[in-house]
C-alpha positions as CSV (number, residue, x, y, z in Angstrom):
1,X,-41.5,-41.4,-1.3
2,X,-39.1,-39.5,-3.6
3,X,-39.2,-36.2,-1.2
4,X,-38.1,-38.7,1.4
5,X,-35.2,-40.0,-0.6
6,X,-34.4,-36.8,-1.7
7,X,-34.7,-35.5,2.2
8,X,-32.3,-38.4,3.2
9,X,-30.0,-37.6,-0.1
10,X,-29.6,-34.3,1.4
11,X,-29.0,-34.8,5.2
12,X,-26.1,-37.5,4.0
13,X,-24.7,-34.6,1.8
14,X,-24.8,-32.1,4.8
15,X,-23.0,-35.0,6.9
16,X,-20.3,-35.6,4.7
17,X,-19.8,-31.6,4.0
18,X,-19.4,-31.5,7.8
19,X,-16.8,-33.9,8.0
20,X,-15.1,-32.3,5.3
21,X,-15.3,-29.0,6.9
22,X,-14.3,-30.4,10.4
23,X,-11.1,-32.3,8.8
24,X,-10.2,-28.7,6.9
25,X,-10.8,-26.7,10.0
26,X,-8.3,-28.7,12.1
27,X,-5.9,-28.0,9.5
28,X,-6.4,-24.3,9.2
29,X,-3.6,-22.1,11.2
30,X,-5.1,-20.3,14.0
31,X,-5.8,-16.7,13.1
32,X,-3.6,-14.7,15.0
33,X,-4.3,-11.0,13.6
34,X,-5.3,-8.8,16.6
35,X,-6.9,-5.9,14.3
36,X,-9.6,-8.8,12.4
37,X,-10.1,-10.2,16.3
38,X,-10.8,-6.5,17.4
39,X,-12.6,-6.1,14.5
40,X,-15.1,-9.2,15.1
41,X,-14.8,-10.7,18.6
42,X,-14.3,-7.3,21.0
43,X,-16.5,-5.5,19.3
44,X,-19.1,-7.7,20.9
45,X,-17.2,-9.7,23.5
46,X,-15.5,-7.8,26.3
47,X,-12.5,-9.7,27.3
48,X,-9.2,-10.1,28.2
49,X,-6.3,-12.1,25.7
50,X,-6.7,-14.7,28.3
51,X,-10.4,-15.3,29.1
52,X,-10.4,-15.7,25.0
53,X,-8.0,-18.0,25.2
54,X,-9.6,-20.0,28.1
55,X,-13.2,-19.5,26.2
56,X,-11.9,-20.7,22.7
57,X,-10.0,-24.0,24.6
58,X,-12.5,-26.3,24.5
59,X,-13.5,-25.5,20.8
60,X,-9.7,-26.2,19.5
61,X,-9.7,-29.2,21.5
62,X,-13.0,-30.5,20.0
63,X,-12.0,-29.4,16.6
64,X,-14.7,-31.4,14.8
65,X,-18.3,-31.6,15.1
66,X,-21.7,-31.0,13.5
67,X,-24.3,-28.1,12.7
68,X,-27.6,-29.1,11.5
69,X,-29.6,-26.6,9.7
70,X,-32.9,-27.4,10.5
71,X,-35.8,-25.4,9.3
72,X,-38.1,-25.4,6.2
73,X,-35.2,-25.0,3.7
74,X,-35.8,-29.0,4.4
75,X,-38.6,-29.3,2.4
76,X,-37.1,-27.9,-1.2
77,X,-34.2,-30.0,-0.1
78,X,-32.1,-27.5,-1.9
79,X,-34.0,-27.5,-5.3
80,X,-36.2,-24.9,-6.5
81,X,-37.9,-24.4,-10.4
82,X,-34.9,-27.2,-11.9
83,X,-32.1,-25.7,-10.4
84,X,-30.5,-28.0,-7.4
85,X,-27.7,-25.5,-6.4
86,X,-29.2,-24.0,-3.3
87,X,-28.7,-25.0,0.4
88,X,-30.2,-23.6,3.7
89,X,-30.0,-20.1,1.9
90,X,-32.7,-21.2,-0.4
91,X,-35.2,-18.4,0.1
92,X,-32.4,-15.4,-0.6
93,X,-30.5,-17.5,-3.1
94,X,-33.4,-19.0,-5.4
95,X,-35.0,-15.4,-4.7
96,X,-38.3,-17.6,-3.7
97,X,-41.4,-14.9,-2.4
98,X,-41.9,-15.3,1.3
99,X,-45.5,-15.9,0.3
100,X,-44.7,-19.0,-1.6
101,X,-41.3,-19.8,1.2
102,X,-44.2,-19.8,3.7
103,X,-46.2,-22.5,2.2
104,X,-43.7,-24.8,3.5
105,X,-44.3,-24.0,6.5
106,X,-47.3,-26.9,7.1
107,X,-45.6,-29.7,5.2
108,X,-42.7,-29.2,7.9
109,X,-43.5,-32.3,10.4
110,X,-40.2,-34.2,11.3
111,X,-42.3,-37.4,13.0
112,X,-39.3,-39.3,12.4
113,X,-37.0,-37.2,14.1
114,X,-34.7,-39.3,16.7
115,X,-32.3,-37.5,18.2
116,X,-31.1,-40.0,19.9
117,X,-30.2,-41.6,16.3
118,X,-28.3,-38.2,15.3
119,X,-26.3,-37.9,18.7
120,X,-25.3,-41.2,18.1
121,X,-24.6,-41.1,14.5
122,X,-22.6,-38.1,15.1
123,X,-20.9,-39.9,18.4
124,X,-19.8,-43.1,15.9
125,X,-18.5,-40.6,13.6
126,X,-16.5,-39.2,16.8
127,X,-17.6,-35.7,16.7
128,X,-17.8,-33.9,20.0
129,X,-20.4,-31.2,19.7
130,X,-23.5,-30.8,18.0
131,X,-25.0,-27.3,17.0
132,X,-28.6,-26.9,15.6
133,X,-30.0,-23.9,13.5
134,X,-33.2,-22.6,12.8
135,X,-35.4,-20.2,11.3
C-alpha cells in the first residue's frame, strides 16, 4: 500500500513539474542563434529555414503538454538507500548496479494502467500532446 501511495505521490509530482515546465516554456524567447541550430538540428536534420519553420509550427502552437517517463525508475519512485533526490535518472544518478536496477524489472506490472484516464486527465488540464519514454 505505501509503494502505491508513494507511486501516486510521484506521478502527481511529475504532473505538476510538467505544467510548470509547459507554463515556463511558453514564456521562453524563441532561440534564434543560427550557429547552436547548426550545431544541433542540421547536423541531423537536413532542411531548409522554412521546412524548420513549417515542422516546429505545430509545436509552438501547442506549447504545452506532457512526457511520461515510464519505465522501471517507477518502482524506486525516485528513492534509493534514504536518499529521495533522484528522478527517471535513478540508475546513473543513485549509481545503483545494473544487477540490482534489473531486479525491478518483475515487480514492473502497471494492471492499473488506463490510458484512457491519462489522455483525459491531461485533456482537462488542456494539454495538446502527450509523449511517452521508455527504457
Amino acid at each position: 500500500m505505501l509503494k502505491k501511495k508513494w507511486l501516486f505521490m510521484f506521478f502527481c509530482l511529475f504532473i505538476v513539474l510538467c505544467l510548470i515546465m509547459g507554463s515556463l516554456s511558453s514564456c521562453r524567447k524563441e532561440e534564434t542563434s543560427e550557429t547552436k541550430r547548426e550545431a544541433i538540428g542540421k547536423k541531423f536534420i537536413k532542411e531548409t529555414e522554412e521546412q524548420r519553420n513549417e515542422r516546429m509550427a505545430w509545436w509552438r502552437e501547442a506549447s504545452f503538454g506532457l512526457f511520461i517517463h515510464w519505465g522501471l525508475y517507477a518502482i524506486p519512485a525516485g528513492e534509493w538507500k534514504g536518499e529521495t533526490d533522484h528522478a527517471e535518472w535513478i540508475l546513473t544518478t543513485a549509481q545503483i548496479p545494473v544487477d540490482e536496477y534489473e531486479k525491478f524489472a518483475p515487480q514492473f506490472n502497471p494492471v492499473k494502467f488506463d490510458a484512457a484516464e491519462w489522455v483525459r486527465i491531461a485533456k482537462n488540464a488542456g494539454m495538446k500532446y502527450i509523449i511517452i519514454t521508455s527504457k
